[in-house]
C-alpha positions as CSV (number, residue, x, y, z in Angstrom):
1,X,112.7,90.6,117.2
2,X,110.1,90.4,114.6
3,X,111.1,87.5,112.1
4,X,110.0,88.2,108.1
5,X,109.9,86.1,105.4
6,X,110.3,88.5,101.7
7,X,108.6,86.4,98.9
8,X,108.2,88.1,95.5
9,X,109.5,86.5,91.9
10,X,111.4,89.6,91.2
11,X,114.9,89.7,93.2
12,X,115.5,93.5,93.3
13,X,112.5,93.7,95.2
14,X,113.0,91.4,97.2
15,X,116.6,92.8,98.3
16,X,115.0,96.2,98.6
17,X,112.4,94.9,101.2
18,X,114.6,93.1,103.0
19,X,117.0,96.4,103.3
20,X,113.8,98.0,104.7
21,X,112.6,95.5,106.9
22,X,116.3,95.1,108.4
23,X,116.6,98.7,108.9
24,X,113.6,98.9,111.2
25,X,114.3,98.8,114.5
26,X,112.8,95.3,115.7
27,X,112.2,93.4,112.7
28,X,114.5,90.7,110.6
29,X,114.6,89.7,107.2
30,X,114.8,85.8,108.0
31,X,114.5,84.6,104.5
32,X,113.4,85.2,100.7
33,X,110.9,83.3,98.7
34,X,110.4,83.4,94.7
35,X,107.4,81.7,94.5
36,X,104.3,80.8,96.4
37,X,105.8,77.4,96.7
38,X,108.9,78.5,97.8
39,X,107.3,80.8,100.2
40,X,105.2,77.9,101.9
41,X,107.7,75.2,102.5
42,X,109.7,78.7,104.0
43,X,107.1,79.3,106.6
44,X,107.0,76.3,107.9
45,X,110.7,76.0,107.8
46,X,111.8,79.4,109.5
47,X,108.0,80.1,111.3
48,X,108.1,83.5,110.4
49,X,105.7,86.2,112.6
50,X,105.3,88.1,109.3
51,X,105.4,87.2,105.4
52,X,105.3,90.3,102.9
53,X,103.7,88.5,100.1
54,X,103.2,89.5,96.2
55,X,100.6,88.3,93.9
56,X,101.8,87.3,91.1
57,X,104.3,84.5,91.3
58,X,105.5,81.2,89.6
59,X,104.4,77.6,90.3
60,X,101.9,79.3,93.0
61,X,100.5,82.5,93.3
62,X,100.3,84.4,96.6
63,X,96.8,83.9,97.4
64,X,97.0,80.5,97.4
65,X,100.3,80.4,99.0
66,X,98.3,83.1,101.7
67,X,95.8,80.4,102.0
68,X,98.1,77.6,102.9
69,X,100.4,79.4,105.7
70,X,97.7,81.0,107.6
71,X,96.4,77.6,107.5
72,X,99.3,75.9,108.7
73,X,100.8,78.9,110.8
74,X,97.5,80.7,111.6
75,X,100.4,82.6,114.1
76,X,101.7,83.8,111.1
77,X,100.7,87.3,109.8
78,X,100.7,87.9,105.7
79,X,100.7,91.4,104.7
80,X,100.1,91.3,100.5
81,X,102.4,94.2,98.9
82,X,101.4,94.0,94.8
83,X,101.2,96.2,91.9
84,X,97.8,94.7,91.1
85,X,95.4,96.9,92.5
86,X,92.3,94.8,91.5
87,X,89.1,93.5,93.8
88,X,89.6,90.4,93.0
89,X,93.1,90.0,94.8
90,X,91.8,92.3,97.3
91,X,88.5,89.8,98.1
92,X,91.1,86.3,97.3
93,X,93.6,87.5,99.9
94,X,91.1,88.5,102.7
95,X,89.4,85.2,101.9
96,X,92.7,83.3,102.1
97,X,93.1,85.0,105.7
98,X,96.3,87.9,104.7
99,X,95.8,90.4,107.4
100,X,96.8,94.0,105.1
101,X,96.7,94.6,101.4
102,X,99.2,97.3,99.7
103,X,100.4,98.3,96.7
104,X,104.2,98.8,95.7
105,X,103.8,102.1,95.5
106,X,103.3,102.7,98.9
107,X,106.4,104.9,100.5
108,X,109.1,103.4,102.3
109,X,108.5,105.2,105.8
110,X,104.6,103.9,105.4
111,X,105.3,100.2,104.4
112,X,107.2,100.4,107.5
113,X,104.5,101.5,109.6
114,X,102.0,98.8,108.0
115,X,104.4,96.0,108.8
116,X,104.4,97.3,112.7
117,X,100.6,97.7,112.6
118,X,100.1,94.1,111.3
119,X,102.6,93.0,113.4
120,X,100.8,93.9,116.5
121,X,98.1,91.9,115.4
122,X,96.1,94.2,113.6
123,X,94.7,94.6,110.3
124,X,95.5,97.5,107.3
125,X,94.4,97.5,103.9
126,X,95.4,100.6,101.2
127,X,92.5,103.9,101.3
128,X,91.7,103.0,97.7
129,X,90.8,99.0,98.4
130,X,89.1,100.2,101.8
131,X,86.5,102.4,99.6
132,X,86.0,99.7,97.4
133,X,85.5,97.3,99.6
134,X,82.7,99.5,101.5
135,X,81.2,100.2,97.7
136,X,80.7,96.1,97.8
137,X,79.9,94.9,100.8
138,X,77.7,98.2,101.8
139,X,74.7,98.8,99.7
140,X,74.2,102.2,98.6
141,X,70.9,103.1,101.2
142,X,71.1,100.0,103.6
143,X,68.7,99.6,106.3
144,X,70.3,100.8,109.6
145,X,71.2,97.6,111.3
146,X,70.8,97.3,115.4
147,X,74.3,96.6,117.1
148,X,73.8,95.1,120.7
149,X,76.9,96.9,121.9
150,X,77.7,99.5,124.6
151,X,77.8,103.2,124.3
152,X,82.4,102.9,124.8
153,X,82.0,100.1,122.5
154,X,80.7,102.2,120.3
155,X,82.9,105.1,120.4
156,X,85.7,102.3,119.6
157,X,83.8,101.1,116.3
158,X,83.7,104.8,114.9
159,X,87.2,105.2,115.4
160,X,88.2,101.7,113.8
161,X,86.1,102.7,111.2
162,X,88.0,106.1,110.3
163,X,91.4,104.1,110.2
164,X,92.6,104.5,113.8
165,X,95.0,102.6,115.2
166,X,94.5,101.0,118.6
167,X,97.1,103.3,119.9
168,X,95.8,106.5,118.2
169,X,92.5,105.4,119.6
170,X,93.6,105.2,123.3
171,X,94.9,108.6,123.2
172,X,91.5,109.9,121.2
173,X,89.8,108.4,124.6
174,X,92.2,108.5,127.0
175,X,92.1,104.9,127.8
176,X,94.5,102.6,128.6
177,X,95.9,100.7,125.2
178,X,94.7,97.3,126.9
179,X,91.4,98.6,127.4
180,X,91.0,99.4,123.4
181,X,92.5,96.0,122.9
182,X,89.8,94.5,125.6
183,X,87.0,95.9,123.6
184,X,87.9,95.5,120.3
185,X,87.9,92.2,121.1
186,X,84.4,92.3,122.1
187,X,83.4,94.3,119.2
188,X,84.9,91.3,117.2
189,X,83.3,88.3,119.2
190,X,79.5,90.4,119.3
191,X,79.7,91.0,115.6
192,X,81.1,87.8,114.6
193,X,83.8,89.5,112.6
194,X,87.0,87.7,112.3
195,X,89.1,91.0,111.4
196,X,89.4,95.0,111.9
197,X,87.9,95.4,108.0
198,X,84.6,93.3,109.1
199,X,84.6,96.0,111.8
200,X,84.6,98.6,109.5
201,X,81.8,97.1,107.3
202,X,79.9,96.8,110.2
203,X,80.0,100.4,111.1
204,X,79.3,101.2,107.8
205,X,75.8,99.2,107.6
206,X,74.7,100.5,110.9
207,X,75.5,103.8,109.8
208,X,77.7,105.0,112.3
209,X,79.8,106.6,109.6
């Protein structure tokens, strides 16, 4: 059972996330938070596998709050679920270590399906912050860089870089899921990227997209 921690200042969202999360086969809503505050003391309290955290909150905000439990609990996932769709919670929260960034407006059935894919240990960020964040970090005509990778590893950075899941990437190969997760890995540790998003910028400069 995967434990979740709700923290947003506004209580009708955070019962309506918690009715989602419960309804999701696997996953419970262990706890609310109000604050950022509120939400740290809670993750080291109830050790949570995932918080849903918002921005924009008393005494704390989430980015800092973000910055504190991953720090504490690095175990412990943070997906960031705003209204605020603005670089510079996108850049604070990636900095702070959340592994996902969406907006409220993102439909139930969806939400549900980022919370899975972060909780398997992957990363997910909204389409719109994933251009923006190529626009920033990729120059508009940058020099194609060398990657010292193999030809599969390859084929794996492509598909991470057009939003595949590991799953939906085994199939695309017909590999094994462990062998995606064996060289993504690799991909990681020979790019020196700490997530799936530095993946993607990484295709991006090399020009493999």
């Amino acid at each position: 059972m995967i434990k979740v921690l709700v923290a947003d200042d506004q209580a009708l969202i955070r019962a309506s996330f918690r009715r989602l999360i419960d309804s999701a086969p696997g996953f419970h809503a262990i706890g609310e938070a109000a604050t950022g505050a509120q939400a740290v003391t809670a993750a080291a309290r109830d050790r949570p596998d995932l918080v849903l955290m918002d921005v924009r909150m008393p005494e704390m905000d989430g980015i800092e709050a973000t910055r504190r439990i991953c720090a504490e609990r690095p175990q412990t996932r943070v997906l960031i679920v705003t209204t605020f769709d603005l670089d510079e919670y996108v850049y604070g929260a990636l900095q702070a270590g959340a592994a996902g960034f969406l907006l409220k407006d993102t439909p139930p059935a969806d939400l549900i399906r980022s919370v899975e894919v972060i909780a398997s240990g992957e990363s997910l960020l909204a389409p719109t912050v994933t251009r923006r964040l190529i626009r920033r970090f990729v120059s508009p005509a940058p020099p194609p860089r060398g990657l010292d990778i193999t030809e599969r590893e390859r084929e794996v950075l492509v598909l991470v870089a057009h939003g595949l899941s590991n799953a939906e990437i085994a199939r695309s190969l017909y590999v094994s899921l462990s062998t995606v997760k064996t060289h993504v890995s690799s991909l990681l540790a020979k790019l020196g990227a700490r997530t799936r998003v530095h993946l993607v910028i990484a295709a991006y400069e090399a020009h493999l997209v």
